[in-house]
N, C-alpha and C positions, 0 to 999 in steps of 0.2 A: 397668240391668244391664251390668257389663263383658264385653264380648266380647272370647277371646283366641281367634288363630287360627294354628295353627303349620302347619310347615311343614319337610321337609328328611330326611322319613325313609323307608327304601327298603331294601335287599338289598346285603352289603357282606360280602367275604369274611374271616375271622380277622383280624386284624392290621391290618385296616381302617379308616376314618376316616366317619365325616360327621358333619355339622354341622346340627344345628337351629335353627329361630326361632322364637318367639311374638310375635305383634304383640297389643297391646293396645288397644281401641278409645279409651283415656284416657290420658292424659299419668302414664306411669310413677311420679312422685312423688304423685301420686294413690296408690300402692298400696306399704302398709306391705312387703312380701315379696310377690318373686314367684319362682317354680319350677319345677321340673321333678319329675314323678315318673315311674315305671314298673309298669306290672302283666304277670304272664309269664302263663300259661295256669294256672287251677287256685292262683293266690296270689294274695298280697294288694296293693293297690296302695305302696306303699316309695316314701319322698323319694332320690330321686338328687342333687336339687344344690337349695339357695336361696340367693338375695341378699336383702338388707334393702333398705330408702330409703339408708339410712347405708353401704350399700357392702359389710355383713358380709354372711360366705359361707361354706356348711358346704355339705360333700360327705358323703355316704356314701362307710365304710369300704372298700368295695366297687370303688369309681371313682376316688378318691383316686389322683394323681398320673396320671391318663390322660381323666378330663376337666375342661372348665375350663368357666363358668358367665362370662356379660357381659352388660351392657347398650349397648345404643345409644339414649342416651336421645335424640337430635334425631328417631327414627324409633317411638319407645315401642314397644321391642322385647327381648326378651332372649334367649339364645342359648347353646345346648350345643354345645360343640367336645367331640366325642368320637374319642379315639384309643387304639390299639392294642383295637381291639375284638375280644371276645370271645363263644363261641355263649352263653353265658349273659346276656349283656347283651338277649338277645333278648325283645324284650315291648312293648307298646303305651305308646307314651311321653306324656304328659299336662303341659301345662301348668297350670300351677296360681298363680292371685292372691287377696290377701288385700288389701278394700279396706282403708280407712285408717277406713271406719263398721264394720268387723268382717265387711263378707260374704266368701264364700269364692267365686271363680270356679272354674271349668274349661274347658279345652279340648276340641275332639272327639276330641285322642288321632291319635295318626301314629307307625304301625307298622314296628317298627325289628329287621332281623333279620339273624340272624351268621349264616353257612353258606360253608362251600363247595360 
């Protein structure tokens, strides 16, 4: 079983920035997609951001143009740069891999919240 384990998420006023990682227990090309998603209080859990193996990258409507999804493959890790944040972006952010045999992981999730 892939273990992802993130990390980077905390309290950050409007207009804000932070940046998350998921480390992967497996060498990244190991796993067809890997992601990000988000669940707020009383919703459903929503894809924020994936990459492929092959480098393709789709964002939600939502985030487009304010955050940016990478990898560090030397460290098999991937990473949300989030900017100009907003209180709606607020919710429990989840990593998410899909191995390359079809299993789906998860992260424990790291709570991400806009306020002033």
């Amino acid at each position: 079983q892939v273990q992802l384990v993130e990390s980077g998420g905390g309290l950050v006023q409007p207009g804000g920035s932070l940046r998350l990682s998921c480390a992967a227990s497996v060498n990244i090309f190991r796993l067809s997609v890997m992601g990000w998603y988000r669940q707020a209080p009383g919703q459903e859990r929503d894809l924020v951001a994936a990459i492929t193996t092959y480098g393709s990258i789709n964002y939600a409507e939502s985030v487009k143009g304010r955050f940016t999804i990478s990898r560090d493959i030397g460290k098999d890790t991937v990473n949300l740069q989030m900017n100009s944040l907003k209180p709606e972006d607020t919710a429990v952010y989840y990593c998410n891999a899909h191995t390359i045999f079809g299993d789906v992981c998860w992260g424990q999730g790291t709570q991400v919240t806009v306020s002033s």
